[in-house]
KEGU-989903 format. One record per residue: residue number from 0; x negated, y negated, z of N, C-alpha, C in turn. Coordinates in nm, 4 decimals. Layout:
! KEGU-989903
   num       n.px       n.py       n.pz      ca.px      ca.py      ca.pz       c.px       c.py       c.pz
   NUM          X          Y          Z          X          Y          Z          X          Y          Z
...
//
This chain:
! KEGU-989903
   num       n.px       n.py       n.pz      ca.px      ca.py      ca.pz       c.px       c.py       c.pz
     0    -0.0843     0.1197     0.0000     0.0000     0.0000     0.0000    -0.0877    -0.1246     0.0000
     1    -0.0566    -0.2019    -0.1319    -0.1467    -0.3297    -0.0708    -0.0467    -0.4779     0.0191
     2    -0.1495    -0.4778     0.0606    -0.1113    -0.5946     0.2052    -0.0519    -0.7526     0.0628
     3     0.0511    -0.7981     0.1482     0.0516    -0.9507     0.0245    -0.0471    -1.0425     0.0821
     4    -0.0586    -1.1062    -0.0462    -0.1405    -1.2160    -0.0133    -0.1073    -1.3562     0.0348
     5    -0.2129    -1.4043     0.1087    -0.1514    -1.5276     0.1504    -0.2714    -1.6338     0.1515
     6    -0.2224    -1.7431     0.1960    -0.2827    -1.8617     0.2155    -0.3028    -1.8965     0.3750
     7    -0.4143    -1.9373     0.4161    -0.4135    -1.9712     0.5571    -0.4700    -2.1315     0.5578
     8    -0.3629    -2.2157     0.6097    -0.3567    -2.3443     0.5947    -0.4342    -2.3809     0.7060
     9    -0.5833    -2.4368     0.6999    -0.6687    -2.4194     0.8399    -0.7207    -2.5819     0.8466
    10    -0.7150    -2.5625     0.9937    -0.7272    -2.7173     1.0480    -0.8678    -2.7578     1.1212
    11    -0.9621    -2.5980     1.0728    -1.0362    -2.6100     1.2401    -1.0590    -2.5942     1.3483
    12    -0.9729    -2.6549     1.4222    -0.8613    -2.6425     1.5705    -0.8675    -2.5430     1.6500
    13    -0.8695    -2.4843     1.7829    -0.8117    -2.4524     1.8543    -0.6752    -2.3795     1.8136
    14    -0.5887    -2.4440     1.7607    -0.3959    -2.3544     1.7289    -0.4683    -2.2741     1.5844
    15    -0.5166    -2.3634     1.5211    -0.5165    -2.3209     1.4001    -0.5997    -2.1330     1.4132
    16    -0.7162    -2.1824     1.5235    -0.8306    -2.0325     1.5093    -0.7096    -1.9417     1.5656
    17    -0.6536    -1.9438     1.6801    -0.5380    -1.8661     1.7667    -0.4659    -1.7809     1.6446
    18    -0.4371    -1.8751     1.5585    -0.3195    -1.7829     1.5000    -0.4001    -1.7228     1.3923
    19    -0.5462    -1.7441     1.3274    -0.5687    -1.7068     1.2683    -0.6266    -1.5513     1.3109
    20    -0.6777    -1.5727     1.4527    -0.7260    -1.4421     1.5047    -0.6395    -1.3443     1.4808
    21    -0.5238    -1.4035     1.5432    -0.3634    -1.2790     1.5423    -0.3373    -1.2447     1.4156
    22    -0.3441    -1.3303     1.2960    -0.3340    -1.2569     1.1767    -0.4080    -1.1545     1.1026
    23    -0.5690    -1.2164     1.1530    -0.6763    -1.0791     1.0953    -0.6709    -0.9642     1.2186
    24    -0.6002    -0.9645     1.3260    -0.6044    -0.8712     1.4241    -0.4971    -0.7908     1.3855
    25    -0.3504    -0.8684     1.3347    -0.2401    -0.7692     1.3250    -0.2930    -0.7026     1.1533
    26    -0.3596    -0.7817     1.0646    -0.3856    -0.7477     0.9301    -0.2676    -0.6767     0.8571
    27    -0.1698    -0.7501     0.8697    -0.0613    -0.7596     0.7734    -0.0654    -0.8341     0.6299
    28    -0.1523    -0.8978     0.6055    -0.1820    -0.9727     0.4980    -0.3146    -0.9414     0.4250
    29    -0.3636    -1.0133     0.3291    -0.4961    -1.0447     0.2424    -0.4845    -1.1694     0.2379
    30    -0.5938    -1.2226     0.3807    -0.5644    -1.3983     0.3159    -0.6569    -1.4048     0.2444
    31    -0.6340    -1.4969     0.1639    -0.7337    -1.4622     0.0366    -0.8219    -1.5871     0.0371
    32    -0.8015    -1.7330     0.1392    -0.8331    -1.8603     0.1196    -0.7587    -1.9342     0.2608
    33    -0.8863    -1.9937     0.2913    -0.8530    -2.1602     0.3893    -0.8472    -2.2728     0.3045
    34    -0.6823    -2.2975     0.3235    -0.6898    -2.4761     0.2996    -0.6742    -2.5378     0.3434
    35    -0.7914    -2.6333     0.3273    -0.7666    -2.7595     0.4129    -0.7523    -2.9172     0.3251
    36    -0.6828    -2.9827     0.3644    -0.7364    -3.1370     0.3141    -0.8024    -3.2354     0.3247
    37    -0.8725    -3.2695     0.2616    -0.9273    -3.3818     0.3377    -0.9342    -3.5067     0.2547
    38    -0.9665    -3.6153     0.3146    -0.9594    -3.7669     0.2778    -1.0247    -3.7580     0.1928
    39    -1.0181    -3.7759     0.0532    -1.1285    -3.8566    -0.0521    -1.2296    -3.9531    -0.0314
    40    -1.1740    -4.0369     0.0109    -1.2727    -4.1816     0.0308    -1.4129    -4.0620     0.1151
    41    -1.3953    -4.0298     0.2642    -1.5245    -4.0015     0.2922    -1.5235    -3.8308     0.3059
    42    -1.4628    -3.7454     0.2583    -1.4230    -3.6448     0.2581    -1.4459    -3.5996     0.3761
    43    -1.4103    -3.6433     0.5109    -1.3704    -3.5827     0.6490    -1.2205    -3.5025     0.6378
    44    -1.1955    -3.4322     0.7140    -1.0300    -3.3604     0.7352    -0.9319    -3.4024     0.7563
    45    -0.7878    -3.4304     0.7569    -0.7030    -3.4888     0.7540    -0.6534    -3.5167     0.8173
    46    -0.6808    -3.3760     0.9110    -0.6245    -3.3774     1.0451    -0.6897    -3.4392     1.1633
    47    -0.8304    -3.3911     1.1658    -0.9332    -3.3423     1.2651    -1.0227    -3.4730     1.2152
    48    -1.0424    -3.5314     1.1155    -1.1474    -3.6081     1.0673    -1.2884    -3.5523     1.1004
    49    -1.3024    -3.4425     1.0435    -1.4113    -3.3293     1.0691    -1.4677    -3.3148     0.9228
    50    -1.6410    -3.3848     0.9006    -1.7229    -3.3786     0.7382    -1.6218    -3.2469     0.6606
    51    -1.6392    -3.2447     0.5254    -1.6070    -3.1205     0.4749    -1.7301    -2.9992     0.5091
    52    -1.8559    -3.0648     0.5013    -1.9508    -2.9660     0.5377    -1.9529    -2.8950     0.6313
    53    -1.8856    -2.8920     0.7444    -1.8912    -2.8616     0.8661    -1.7176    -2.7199     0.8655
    54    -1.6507    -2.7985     0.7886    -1.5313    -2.7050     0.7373    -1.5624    -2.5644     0.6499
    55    -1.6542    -2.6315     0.5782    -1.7473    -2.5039     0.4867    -1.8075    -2.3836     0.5875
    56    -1.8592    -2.4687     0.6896    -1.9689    -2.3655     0.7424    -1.8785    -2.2945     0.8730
    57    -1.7743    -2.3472     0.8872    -1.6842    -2.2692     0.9718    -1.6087    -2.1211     0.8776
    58    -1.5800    -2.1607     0.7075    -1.5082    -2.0241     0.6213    -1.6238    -1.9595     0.6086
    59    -1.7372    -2.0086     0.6136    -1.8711    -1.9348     0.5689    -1.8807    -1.8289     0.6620
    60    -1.8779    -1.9040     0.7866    -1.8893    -1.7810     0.8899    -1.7996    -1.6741     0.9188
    61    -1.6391    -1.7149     0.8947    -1.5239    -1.6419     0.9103    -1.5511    -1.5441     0.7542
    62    -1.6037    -1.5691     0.6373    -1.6262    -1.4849     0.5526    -1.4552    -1.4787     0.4478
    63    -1.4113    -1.6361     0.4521    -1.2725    -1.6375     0.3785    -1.2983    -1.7584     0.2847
    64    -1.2952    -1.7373     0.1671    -1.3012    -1.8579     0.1008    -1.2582    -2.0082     0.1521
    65    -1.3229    -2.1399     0.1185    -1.2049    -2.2176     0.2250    -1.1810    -2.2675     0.0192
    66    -1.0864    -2.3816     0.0345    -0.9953    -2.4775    -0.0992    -0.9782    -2.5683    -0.0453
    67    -1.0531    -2.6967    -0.0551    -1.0257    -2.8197    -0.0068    -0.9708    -2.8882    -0.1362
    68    -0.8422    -2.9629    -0.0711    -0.8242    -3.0578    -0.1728    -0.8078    -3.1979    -0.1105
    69    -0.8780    -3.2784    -0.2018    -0.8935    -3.4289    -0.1868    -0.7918    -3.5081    -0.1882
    70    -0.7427    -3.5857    -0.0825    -0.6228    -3.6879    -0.0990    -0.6774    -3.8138    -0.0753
    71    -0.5845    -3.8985    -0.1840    -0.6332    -4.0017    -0.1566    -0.5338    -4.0957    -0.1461
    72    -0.5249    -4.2323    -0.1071    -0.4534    -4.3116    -0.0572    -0.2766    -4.3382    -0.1413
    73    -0.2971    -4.2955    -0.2738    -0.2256    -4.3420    -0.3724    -0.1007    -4.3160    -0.3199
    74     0.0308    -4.3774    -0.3420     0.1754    -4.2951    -0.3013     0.1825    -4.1760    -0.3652
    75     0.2562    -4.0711    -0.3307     0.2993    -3.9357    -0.3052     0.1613    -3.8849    -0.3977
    76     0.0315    -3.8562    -0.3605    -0.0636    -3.7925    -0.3919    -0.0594    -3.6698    -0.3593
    77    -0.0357    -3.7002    -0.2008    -0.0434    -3.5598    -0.1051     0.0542    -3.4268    -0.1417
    78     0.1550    -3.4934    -0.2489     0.3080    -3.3990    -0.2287     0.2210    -3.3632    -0.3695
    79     0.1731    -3.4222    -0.4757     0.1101    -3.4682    -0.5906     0.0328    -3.2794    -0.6440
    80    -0.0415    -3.3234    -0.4980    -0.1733    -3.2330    -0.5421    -0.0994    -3.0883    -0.4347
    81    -0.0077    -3.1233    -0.3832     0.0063    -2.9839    -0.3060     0.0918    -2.8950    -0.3778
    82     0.1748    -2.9843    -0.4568     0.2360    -2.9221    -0.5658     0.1332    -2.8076    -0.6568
    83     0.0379    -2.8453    -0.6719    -0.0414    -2.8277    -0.7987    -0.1469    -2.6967    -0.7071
    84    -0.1258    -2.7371    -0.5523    -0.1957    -2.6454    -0.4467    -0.0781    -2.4769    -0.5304
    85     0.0557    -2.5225    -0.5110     0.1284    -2.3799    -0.4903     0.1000    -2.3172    -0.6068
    86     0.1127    -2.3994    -0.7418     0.1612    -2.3266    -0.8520     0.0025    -2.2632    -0.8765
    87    -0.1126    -2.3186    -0.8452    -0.2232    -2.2728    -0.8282    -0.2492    -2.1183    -0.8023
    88    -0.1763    -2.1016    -0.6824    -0.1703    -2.0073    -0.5756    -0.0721    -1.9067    -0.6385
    89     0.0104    -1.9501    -0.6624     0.1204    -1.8359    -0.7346     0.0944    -1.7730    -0.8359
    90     0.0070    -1.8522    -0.8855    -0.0723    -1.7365    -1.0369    -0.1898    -1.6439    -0.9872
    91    -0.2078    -1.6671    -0.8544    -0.3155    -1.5852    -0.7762    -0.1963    -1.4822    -0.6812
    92    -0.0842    -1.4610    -0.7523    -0.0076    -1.3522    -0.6626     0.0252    -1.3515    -0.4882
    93     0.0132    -1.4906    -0.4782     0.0689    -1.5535    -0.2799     0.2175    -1.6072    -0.3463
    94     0.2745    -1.5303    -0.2211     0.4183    -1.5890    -0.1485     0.4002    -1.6256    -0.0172
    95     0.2797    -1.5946     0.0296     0.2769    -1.6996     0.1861     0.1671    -1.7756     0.2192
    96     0.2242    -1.8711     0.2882     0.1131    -1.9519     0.3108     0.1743    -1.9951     0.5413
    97     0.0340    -1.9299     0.5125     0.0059    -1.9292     0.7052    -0.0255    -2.0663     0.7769
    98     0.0596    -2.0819     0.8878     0.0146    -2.2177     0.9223    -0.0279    -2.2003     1.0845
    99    -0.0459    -2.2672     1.2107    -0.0568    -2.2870     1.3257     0.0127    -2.3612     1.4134
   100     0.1360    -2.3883     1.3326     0.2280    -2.4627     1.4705     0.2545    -2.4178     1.5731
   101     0.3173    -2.4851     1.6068     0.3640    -2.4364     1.7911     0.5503    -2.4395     1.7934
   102     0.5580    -2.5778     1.7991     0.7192    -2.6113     1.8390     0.7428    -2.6969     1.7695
   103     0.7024    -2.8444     1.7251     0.7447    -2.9265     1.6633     0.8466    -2.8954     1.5790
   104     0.9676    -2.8849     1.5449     1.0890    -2.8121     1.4404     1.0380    -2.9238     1.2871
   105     1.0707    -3.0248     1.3478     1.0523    -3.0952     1.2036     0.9397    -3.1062     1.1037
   106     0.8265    -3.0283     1.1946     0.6869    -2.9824     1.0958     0.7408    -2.8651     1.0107
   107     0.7615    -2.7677     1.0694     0.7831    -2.6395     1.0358     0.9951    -2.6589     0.9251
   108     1.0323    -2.7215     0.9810     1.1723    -2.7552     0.8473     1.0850    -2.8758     0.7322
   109     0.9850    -2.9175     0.7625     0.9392    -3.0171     0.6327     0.8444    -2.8999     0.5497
   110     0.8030    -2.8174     0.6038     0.7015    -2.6825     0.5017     0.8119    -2.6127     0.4353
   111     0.9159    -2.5844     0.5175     0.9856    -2.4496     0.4692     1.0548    -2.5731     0.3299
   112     1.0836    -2.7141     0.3508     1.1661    -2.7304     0.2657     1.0557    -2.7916     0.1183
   113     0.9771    -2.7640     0.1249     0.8273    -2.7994     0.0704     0.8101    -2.6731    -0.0308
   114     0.7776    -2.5413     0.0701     0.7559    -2.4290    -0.0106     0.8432    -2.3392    -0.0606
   115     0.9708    -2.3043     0.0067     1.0379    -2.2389    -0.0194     1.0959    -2.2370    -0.1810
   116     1.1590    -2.3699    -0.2384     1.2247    -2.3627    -0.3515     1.1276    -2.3169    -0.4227
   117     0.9598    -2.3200    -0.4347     0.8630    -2.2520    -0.4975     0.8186    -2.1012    -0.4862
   118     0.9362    -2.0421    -0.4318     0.9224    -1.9160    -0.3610     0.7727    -1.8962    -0.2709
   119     0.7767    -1.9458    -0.2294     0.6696    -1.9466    -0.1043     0.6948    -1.9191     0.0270
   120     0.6938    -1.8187     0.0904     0.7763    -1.7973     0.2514     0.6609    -1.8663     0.3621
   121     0.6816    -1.9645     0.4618     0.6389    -2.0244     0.6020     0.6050    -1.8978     0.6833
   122     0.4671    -1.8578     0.6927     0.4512    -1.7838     0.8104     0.4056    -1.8730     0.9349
   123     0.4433    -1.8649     1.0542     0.3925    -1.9259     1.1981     0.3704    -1.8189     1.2867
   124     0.2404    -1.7237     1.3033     0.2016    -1.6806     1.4067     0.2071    -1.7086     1.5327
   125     0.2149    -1.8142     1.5630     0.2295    -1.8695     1.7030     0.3208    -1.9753     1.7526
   126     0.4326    -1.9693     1.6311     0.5273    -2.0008     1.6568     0.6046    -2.0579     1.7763
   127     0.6571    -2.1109     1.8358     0.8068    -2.1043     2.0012     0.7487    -2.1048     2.0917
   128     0.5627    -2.0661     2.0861     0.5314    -2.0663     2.2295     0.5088    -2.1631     2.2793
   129     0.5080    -2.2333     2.4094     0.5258    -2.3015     2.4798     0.3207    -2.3387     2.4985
   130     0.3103    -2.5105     2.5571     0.1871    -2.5335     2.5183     0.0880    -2.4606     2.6396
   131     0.1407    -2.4155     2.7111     0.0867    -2.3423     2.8565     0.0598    -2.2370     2.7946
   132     0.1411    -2.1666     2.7685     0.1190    -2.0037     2.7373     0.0143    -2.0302     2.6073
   133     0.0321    -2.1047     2.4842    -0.0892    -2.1109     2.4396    -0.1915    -2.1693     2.4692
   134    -0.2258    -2.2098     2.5394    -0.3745    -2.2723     2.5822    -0.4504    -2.1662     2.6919
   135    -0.3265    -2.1110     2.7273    -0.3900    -1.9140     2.8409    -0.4204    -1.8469     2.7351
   136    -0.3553    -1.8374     2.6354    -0.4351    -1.7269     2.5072    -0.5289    -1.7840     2.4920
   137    -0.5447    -1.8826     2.4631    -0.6444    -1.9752     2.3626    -0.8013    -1.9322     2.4797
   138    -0.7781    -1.9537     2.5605    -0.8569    -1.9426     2.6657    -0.9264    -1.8035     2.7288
   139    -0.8859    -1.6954     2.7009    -0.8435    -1.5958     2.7153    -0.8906    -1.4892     2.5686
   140    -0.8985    -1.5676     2.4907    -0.9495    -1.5629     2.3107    -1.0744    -1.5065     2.2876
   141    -1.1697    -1.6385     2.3792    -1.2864    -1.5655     2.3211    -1.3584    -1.6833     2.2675
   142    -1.2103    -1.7611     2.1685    -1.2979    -1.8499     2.1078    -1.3161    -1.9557     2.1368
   143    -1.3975    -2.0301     2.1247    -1.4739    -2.1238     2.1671    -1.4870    -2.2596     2.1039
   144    -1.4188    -2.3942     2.1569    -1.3653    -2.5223     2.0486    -1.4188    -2.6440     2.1519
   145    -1.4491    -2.7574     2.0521    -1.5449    -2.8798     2.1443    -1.4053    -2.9803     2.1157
   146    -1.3926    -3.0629     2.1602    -1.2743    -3.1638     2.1510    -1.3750    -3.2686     2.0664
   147    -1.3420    -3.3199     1.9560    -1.4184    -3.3982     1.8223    -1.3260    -3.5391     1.8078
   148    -1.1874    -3.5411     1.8966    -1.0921    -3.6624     1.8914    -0.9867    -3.6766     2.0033
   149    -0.9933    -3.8058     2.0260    -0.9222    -3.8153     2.1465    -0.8477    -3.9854     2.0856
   150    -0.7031    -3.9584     2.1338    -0.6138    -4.0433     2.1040    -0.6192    -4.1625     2.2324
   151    -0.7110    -4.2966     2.2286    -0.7742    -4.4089     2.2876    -0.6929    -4.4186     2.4241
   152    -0.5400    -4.4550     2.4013    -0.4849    -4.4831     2.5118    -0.4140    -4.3573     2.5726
   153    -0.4543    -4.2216     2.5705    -0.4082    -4.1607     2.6037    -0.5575    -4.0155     2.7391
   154    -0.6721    -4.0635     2.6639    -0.7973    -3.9882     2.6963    -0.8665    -4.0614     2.6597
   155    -1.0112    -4.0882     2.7210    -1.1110    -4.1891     2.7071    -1.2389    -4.1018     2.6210
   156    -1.3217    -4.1745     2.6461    -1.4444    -4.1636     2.5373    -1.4827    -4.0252     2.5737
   157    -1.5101    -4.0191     2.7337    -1.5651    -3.8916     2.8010    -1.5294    -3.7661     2.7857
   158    -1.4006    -3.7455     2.7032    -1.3317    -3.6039     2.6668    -1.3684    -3.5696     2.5607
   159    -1.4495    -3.6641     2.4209    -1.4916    -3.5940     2.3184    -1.6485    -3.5089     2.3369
   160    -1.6262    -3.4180     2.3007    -1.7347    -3.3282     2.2678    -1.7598    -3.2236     2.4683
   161    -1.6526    -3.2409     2.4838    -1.6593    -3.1530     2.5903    -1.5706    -2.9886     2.5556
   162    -1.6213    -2.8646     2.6004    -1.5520    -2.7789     2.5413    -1.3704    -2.7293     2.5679
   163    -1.3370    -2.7080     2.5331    -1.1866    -2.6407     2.5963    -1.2003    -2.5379     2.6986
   164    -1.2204    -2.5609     2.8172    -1.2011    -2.4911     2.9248    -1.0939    -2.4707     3.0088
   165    -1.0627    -2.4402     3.1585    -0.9644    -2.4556     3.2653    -1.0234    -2.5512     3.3021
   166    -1.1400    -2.6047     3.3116    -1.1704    -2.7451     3.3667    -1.1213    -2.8356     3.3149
   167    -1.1262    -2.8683     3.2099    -1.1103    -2.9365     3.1063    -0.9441    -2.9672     3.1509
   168    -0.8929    -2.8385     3.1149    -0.7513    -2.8840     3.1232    -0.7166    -2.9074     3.2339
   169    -0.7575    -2.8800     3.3376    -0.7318    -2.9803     3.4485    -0.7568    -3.0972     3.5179
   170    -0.8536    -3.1263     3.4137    -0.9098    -3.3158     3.4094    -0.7885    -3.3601     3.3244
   171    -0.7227    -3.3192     3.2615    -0.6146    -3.3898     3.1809    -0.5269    -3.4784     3.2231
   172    -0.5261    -3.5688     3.2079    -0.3477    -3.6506     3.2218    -0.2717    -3.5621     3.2625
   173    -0.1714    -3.6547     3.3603    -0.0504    -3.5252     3.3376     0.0359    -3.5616     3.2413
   174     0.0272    -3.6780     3.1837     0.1253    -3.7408     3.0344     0.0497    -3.6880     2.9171
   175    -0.0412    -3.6528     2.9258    -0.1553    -3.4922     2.7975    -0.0684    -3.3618     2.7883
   176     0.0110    -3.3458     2.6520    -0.0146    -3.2645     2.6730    -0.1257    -3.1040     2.6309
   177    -0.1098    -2.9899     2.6962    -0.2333    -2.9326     2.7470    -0.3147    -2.8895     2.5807
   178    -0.2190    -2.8959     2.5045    -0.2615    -2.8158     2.3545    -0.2885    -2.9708     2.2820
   179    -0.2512    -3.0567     2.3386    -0.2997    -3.1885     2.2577    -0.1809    -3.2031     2.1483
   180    -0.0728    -3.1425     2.1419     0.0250    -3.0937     2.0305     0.0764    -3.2505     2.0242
   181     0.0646    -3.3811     2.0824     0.1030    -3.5083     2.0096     0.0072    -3.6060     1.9845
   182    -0.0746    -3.5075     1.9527    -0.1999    -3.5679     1.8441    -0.3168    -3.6172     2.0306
   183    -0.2757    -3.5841     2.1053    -0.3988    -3.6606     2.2408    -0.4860    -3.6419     2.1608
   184    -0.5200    -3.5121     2.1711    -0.6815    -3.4339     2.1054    -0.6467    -3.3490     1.9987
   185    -0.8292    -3.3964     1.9374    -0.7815    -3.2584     1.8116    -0.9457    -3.1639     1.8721
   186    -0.9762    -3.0766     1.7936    -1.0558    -2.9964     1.7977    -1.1864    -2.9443     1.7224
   187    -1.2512    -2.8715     1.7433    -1.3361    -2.8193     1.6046    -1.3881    -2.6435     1.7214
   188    -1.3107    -2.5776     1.6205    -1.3900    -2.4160     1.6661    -1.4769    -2.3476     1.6437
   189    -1.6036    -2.3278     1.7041    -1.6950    -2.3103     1.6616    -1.7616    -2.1469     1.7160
   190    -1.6661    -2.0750     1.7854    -1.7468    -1.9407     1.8031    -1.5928    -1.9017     1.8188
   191    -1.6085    -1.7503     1.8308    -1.5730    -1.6386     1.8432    -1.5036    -1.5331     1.7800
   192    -1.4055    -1.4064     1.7961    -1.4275    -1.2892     1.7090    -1.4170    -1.2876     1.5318
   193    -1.3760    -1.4503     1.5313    -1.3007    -1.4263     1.3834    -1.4627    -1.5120     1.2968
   194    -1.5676    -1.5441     1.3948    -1.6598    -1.5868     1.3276    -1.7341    -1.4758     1.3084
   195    -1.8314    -1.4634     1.2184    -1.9885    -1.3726     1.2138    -2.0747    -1.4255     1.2807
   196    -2.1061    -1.5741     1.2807    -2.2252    -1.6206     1.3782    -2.1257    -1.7707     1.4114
   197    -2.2203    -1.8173     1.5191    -2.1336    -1.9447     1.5664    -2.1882    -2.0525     1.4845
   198    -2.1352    -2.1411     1.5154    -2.1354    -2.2885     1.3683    -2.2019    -2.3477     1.4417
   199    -2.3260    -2.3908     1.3782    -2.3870    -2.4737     1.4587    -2.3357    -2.6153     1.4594
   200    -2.3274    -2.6988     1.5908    -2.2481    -2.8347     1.5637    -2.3095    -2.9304     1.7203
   201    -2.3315    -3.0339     1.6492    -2.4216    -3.1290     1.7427    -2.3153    -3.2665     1.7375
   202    -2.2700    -3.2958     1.8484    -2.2279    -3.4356     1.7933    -2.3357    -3.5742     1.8835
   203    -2.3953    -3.6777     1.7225    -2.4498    -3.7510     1.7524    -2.4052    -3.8507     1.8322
   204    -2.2721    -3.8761     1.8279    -2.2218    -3.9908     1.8822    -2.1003    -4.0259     1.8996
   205    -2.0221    -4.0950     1.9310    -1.8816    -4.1262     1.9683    -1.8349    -4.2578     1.9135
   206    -1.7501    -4.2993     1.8381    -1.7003    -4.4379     1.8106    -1.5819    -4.4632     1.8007
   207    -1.5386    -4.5766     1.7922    -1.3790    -4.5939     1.8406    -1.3395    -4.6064     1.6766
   208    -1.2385    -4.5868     1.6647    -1.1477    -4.6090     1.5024    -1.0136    -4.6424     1.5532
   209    -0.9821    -4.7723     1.4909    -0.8508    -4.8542     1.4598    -0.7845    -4.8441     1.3623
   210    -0.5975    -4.7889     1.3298    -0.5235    -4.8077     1.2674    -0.4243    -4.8964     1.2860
   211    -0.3923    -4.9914     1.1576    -0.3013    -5.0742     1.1856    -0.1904    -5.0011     1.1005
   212    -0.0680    -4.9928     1.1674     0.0767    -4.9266     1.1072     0.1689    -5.0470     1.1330
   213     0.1970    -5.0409     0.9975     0.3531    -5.2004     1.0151     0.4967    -5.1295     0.9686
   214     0.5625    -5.1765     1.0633     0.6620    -5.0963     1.0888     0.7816    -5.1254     1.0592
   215     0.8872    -5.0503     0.9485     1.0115    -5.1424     0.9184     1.0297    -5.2788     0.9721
   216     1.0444    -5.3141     1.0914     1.0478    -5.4209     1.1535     0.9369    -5.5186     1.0918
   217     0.8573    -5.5108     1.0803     0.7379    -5.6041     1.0228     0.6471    -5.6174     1.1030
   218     0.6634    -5.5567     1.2480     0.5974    -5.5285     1.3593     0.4592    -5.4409     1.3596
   219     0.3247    -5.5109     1.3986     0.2286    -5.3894     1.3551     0.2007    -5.3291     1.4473
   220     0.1955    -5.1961     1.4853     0.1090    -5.0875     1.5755    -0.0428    -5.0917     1.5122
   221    -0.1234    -5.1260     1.6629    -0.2603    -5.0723     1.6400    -0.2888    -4.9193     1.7268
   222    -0.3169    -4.8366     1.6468    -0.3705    -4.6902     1.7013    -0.5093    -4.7199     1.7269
   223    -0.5605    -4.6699     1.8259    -0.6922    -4.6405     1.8101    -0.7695    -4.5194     1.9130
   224    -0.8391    -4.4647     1.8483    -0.9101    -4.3268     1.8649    -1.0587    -4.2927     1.9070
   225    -1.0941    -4.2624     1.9328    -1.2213    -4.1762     2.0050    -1.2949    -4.0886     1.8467
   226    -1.3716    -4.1048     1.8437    -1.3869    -4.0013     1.7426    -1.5588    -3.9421     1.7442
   227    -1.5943    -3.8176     1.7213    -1.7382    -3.7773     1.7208    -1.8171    -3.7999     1.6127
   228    -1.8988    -3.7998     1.5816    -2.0289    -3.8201     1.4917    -2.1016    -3.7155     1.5125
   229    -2.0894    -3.6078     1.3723    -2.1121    -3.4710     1.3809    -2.2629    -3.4773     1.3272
   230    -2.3436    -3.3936     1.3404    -2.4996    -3.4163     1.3113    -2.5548    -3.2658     1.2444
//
């Protein structure tokens, strides 16, 4: 019997390695490819703002092709090129494409209504669970993730590049929450079973990054972030 093929939509991350472990552990599939996106202008990640080089040397080690595709600022690029991601993929014989959510509903109803009419089925390995119970797996895993972003007014400078521990999560806010699931923190995973060797990763430095968002109202939000300087 051959296994179907799929796509594993990879972030890097902490959620993202979790569910990827459970998929090469249950091996119900052939993922055949990591995709990720990343920014054009400096080709960091989309999510994670993590070099592409550093994304490379994480599939290198997992031994799965990665597919980066470049987005860039233009209106609907992203829908543009993801389009062009499926039909890609569908001539390579995938009907699924694997993701790492948790709970958010309106992530997981904006994919299904994304892929589906392309016959593409939403897999979520780690689906409903609650951010406690995943951060005890996560922990519990094996594998091993440095925090690379921290959301300014929510965690300070001192939380990037520290690892995901029980310490860790108990230095947290109690308005954090523990998986970082509203963007607090993002991640970068750099050891365990689903690697061959660990990724080597140094971060040089820490700097703040400002977004300005103007808002129906005409009102602007400034975001601003923590971010590492990978070496």
């Amino acid at each position: 019997m051959h296994k179907p093929k799929a796509v594993f939509n990879w972030s890097g991350g902490k959620d993202s390695a979790l569910a990827l472990q459970k998929v090469l552990q249950e091996n119900n599939f052939e993922v055949i490819a990591l995709l990720t996106t990343f920014n054009e202008a400096d080709e960091s990640s989309s999510g994670h703002s993590v070099p592409l080089k550093f994304i490379q040397k994480q599939a290198e080690s997992i031994g799965i092709p990665l597919y980066p595709v470049m987005i860039d600022k233009s209106p609907n690029d992203y829908e543009n090129k993801m389009l062009k991601v499926v039909e890609h993929f569908k001539q390579e014989g995938v009907a699924h494409f694997i993701f790492g959510d948790l709970y958010l509903d309106e992530i997981k109803t904006y994919r299904e209504n994304k892929l589906n009419p392309y016959g593409i089925e939403v897999v979520e390995p780690i689906w409903g669970q609650s951010p406690e119970e995943t951060i005890k797996q996560f922990l519990k895993s094996g594998l091993k993730a440095k925090i690379v972003t921290t959301q300014g007014d929510k965690l300070g400078k001192s939380f990037v590049g520290r690892d995901v521990t029980e310490k860790l999560i108990e230095d947290l806010p109690e308005d954090v929450d523990v998986c970082g699931e509203n963007g607090e923190y993002h991640t970068f995973v750099y050891s365990g079973s689903i690697f061959k060797k660990e990724v080597d990763i140094e971060i040089e430095e820490t700097y703040k990054l400002s977004f300005d968002v103007k808002l129906e109202s005409g009102e602007v939000n400034t975001y601003e972030y923590w971010q590492a300087k990978f070496d």
